[in-house]
C-alpha positions in Angstrom: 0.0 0.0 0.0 1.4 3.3 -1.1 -1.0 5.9 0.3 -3.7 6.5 2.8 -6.4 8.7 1.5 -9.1 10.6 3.8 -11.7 11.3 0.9 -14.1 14.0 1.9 -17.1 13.4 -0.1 -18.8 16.4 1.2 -16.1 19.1 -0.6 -15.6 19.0 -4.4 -12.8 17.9 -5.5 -11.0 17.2 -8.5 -8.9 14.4 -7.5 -9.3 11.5 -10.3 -9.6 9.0 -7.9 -12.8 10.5 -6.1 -14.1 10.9 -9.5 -13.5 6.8 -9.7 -15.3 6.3 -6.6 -18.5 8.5 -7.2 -19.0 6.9 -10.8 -22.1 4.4 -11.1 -21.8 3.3 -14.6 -23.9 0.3 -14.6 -23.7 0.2 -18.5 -20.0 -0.3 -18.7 -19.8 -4.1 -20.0 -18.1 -6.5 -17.7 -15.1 -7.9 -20.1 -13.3 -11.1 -19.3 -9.7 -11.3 -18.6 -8.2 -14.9 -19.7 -4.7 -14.3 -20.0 -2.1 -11.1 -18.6 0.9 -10.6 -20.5 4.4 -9.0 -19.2 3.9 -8.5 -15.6 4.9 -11.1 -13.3 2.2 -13.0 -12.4 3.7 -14.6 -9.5 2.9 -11.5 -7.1 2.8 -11.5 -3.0 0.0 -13.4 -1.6 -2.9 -11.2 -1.1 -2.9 -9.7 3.0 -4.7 -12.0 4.9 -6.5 -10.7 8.0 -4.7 -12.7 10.6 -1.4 -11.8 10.1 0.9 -8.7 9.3 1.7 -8.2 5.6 3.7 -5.2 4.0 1.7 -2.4 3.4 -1.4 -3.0 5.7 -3.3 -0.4 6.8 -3.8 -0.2 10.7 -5.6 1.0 13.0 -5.9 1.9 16.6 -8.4 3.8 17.6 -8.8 7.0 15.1 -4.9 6.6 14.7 -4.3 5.1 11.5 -1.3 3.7 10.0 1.1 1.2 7.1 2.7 -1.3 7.9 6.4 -0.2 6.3 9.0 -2.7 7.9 9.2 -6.7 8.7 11.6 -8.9 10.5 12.8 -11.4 12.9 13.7 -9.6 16.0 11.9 -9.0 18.9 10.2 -6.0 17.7 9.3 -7.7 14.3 6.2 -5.1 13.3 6.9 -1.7 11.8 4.2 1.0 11.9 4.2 4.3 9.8 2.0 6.4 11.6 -0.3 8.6 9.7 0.5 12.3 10.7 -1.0 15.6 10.6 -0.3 18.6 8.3 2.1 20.1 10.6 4.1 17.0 11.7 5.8 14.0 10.8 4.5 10.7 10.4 5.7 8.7 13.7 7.4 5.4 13.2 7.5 2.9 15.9 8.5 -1.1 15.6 6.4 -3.3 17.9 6.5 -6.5 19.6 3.4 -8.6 19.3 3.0 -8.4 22.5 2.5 -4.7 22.3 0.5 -4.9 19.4 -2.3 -6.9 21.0 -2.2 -5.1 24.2 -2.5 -1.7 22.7 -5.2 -3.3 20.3 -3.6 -2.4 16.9 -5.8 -4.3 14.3 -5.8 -4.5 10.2 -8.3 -2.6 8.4 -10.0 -5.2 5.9 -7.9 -4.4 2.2 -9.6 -5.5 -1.0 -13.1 -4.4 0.5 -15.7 -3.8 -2.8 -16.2 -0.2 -4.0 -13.7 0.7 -0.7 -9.8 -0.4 -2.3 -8.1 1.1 -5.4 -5.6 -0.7 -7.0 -2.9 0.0 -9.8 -2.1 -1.8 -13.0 1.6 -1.6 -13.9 2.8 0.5 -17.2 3.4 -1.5 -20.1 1.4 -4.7 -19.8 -1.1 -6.6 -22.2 -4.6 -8.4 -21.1 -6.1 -10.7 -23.3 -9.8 -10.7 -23.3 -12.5 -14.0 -23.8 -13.2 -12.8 -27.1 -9.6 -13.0 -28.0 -9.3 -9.4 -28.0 -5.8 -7.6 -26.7 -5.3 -4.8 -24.3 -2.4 -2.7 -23.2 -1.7 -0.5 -20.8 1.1 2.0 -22.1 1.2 3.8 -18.1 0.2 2.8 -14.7 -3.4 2.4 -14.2 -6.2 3.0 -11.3 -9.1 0.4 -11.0 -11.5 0.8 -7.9 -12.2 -2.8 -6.2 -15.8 -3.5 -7.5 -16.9 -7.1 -6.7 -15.0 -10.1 -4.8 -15.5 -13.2 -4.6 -13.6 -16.7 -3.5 -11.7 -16.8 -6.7 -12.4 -13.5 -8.8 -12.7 -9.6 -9.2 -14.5 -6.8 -10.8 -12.7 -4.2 -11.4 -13.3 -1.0 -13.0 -11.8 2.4 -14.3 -14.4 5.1 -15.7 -14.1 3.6 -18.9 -13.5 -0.2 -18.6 -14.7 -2.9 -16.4 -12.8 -6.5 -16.2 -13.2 -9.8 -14.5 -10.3 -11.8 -13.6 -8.9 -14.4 -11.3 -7.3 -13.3 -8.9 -4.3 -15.6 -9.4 -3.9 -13.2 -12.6 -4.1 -10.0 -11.1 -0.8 -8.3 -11.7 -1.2 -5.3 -9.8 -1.0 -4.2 -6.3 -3.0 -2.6 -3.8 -2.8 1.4 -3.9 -5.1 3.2 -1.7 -8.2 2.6 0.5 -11.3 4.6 1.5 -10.6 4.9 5.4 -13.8 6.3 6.9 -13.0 8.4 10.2 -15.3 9.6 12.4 -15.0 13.4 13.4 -16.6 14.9 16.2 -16.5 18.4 17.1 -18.5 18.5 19.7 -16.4 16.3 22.4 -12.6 16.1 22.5 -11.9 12.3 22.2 -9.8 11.1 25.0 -6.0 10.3 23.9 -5.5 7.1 22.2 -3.2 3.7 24.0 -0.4 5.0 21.5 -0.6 9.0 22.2 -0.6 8.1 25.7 2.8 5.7 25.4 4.1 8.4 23.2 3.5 10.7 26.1 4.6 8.4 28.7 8.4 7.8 26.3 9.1 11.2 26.2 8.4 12.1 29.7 10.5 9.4 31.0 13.3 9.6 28.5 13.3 13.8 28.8 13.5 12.5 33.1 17.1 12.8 33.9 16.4 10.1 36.8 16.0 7.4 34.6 18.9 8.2 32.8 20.7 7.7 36.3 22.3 4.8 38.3 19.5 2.1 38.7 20.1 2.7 42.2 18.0 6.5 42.4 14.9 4.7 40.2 13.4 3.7 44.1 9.6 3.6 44.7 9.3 7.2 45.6 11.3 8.6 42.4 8.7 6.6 40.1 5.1 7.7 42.2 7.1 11.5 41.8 8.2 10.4 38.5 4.1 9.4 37.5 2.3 12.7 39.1 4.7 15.0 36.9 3.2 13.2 34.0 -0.1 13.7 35.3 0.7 17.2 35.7 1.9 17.7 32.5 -1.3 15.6 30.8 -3.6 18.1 32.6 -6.2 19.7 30.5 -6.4 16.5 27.3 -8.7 13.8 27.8 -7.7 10.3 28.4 -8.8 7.3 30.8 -7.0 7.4 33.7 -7.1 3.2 33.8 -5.6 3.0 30.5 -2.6 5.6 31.9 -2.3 3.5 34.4 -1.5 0.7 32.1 0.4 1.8 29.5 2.7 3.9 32.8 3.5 0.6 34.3 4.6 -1.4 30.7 6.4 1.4 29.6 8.2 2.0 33.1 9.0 -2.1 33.5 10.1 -1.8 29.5 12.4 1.4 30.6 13.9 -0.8 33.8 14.6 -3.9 31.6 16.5 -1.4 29.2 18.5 0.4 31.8 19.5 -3.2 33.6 20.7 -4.4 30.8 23.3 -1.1 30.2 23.9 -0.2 34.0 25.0 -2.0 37.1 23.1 -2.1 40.3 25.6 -1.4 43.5 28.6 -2.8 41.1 26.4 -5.6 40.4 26.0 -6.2 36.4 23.3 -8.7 34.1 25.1 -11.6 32.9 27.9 -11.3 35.0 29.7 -14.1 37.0 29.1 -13.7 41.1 31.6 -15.4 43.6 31.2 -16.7 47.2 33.1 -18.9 49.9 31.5 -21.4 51.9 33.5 -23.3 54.4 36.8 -23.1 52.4 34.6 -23.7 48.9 34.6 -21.5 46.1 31.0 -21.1 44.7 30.3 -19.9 41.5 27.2 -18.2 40.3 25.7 -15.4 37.5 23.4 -12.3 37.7 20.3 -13.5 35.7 17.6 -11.1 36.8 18.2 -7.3 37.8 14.5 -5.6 39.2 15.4 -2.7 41.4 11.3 -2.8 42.2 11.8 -5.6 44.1 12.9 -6.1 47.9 15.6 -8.5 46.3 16.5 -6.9 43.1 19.2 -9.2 42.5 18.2 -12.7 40.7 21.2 -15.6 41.0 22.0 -18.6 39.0 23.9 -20.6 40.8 26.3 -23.6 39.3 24.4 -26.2 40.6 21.2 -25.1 39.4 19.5 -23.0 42.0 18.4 -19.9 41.4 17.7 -17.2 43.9 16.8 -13.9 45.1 19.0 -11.5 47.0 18.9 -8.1 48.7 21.8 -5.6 49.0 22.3 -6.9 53.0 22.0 -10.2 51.9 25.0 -10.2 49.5 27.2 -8.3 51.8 26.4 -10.7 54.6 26.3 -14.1 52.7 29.8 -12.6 51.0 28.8 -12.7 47.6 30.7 -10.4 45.2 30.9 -9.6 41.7 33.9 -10.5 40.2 35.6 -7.7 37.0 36.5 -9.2 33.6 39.6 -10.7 33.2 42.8 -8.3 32.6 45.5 -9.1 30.7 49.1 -6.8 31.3 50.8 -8.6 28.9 50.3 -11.5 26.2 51.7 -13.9 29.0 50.1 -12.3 32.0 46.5 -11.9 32.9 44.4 -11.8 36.4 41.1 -11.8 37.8 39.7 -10.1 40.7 36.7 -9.8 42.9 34.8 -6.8 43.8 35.9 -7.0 47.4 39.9 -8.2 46.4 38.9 -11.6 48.2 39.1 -13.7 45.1 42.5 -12.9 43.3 43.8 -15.2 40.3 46.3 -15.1 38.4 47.7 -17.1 35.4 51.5 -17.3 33.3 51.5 -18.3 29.9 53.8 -19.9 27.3 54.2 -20.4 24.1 56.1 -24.3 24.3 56.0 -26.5 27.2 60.4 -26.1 27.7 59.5 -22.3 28.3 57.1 -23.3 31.1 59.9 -25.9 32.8 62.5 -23.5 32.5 60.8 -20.2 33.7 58.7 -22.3 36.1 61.1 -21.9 39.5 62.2 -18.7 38.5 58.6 -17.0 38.5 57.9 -19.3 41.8 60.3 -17.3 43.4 58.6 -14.0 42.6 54.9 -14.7 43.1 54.6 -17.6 45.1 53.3 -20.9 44.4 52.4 -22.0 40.7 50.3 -24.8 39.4 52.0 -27.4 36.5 51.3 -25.8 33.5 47.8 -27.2 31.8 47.6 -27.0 27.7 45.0 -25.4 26.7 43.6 -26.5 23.8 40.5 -24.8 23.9 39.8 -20.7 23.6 37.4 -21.0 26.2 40.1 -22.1 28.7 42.3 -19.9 28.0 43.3 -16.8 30.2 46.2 -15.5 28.4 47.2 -16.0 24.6 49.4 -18.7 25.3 49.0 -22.8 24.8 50.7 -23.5 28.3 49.2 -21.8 31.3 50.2 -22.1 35.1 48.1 -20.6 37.7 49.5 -19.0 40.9 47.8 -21.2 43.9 49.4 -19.2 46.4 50.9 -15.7 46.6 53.7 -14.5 48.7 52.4 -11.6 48.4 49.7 -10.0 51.5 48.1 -7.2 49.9 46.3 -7.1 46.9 48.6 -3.6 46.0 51.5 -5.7 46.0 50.3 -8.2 44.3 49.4 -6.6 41.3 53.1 -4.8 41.0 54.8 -8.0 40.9 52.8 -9.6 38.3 53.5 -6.2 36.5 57.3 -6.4 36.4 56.7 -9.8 35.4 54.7 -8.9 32.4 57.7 -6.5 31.6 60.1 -9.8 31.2 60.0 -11.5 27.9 59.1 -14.7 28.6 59.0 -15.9 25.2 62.6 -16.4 25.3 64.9 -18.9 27.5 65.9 -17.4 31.2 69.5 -16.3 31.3 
């Protein structure tokens, strides 16, 4: 679908197409169409009401709209938004989720003396009575009769009947009848009010803050600004309501999956000691709403919820990314410097035996070097790698300036 038209039958106008639509020639005779020549007859499947096509026409409530865009992600619906003379049309992709909860629907296409379509420039119709017909420019036929298998179409000159497995044209406009009232204001539609409720979040410098300052009180102060600001338009307060809560859960999902909660990130691995036992978990959930915001997978399989006191008491603590300060050298540290590991690499196994005492003496006391075959088990960029078990080193300060100068030796050659 190409346009939208909003035909006012009440004003003249010139327009070719309105000229189409108030035309009764019941004399015109109905011609046959038996066989289309060059067009493509293999064309996309007519829309079918049940499902999203490219280029249906939408609608929700007296908003009206095209489908312009679809794909496989999670927001697989694009809507072009019909706009008014002194805006742009508004584009939004959907989930279908979304679409059945603001109750976007599809306007019936192909709906008799309601849909227009277009013949393409330079094709040739041959008629029952072996006549031919071509079309040296792109023509409009208004949508006259439907059945299970045919249509009537007709121009101001010609009528023609046709399977519709023939049809080689497309769908270009239809009549969308919109009802106007003057006398009461309508009250702002589902997607004007989530419009609303976007930009009054997103303008909200809070929410653009740590995930931390979006408490309980910040969103009921957050939610009586917008009322404020919505003061004076019409709109049902249960419907705000609704679309305040998806849109603020939507915003909070966002935001988790950017920002960290008290250090605390999505996704990332979690650490804890348990009577001398390293346990080893990963943030899975993140809903600052909640009492325990923070959601645990743990390697065992149980999954859990935590508040801030809780972690701090039970000792669980996020652990930071791997670092690597050279090729050979790389470490890993908790949040709270109670997990510290750190690996060597090198390139051949006689490297590792013959810098293997030598680095002992430095940082303390080294694992037998492991081949790694495997990316995943890898630390460094090295095939050999020896962990350090124990460090002679107390503080975590000192720690990280010896396995500095070590990354500063070239361990890629023999020890001399």
């Amino acid at each position: 679908m190409s346009q939208l038209f909003h035909l006012d039958t009440s004003i003249g106008n010139p327009n070719q197409l309105l000229k189409l639509l108030e035309s009764e020639n019941s004399a015109l005779e109905v011609r046959e169409v038996i066989a289309v020549f060059g067009a493509s007859i293999s064309q996309p499947k007519l829309p079918k009401l049940h499902q999203f096509q490219l280029g249906d026409i939408v609608t929700q409530g007296q908003c009206y709209g095209v489908v312009t865009a679809l794909n496989e992600t999670d927001r697989p619906i694009t809507i072009t938004w019909d706009g008014n003379n002194n805006s742009e049309p508004d584009v939004f992709a959907y989930t279908l989720d979304e679409i059945r909860f603001l109750g976007i629907s599809i306007i019936p296409q192909l709906v008799p003396l309601k849909t227009i379509v277009e013949l393409p420039a330079n094709i040739t119709i041959q008629l029952a009575n072996t006549k031919f017909v071509k079309f040296h420019q792109a023509n409009t036929f208004l949508v006259e009769e439907v059945s299970e298998h045919h249509l009537v179409i007709r121009s101001l000159e010609e009528r023609y009947r046709l399977t519709k497995e023939l049809f080689p044209g497309k769908l270009f406009a239809c009549i969308v009848d919109i009802a106007i009232s003057v006398q009461v204001p309508s009250n702002l539609s589902l997607i004007a009010l989530k419009n609303q409720v976007k930009l009054h979040l997103g303008m909200a410098k809070a929410v653009n803050d740590n995930l931390s300052c979006l408490t309980a009180m910040k969103k009921q102060q957050l939610f009586q600004n917008l009322v404020l600001k919505l003061a004076g338009q019409n709109y049902d307060t249960e419907e705000l309501n609704e679309v305040w809560s998806a849109v603020w859960a939507e915003q909070i999902a966002s935001l988790a999956k950017e920002q960290d909660l008290y250090k605390f990130k999505l996704s990332e691995r979690v650490f804890r000691q348990r009577e001398g036992l390293e346990i080893w978990g990963t943030i899975v959930g993140l809903n600052v709403e909640l009492t325990r915001p923070f959601q645990i997978k743990w390697e065992q399989g149980e999954v859990q919820n935590y508040s801030l006191i809780e972690l701090k008491c039970l000792g669980i603590t996020p652990l930071k990314p791997i670092i690597k300060l050279s090729p050979n050298v790389a470490y890993q540290i908790s949040e709270d410097g109670r997990y510290f590991k750190a690996w060597i690499g090198f390139r051949t196994k006689g490297l590792a035996k013959a810098w293997w005492r030598i680095i002992k003496k430095q940082v303390g006391y080294l694992s037998h070097w492991q081949e790694c075959f495997s990316v995943e088990f890898k630390h460094t960029d090295k095939r050999y790698e020896c962990v350090v078990e124990k460090f002679r080193q107390k503080t975590v300060a000192k720690r990280l300036l010896t396995l500095q100068r070590l990354a500063e030796i070239n361990l890629e050659e023999m020890p001399r």
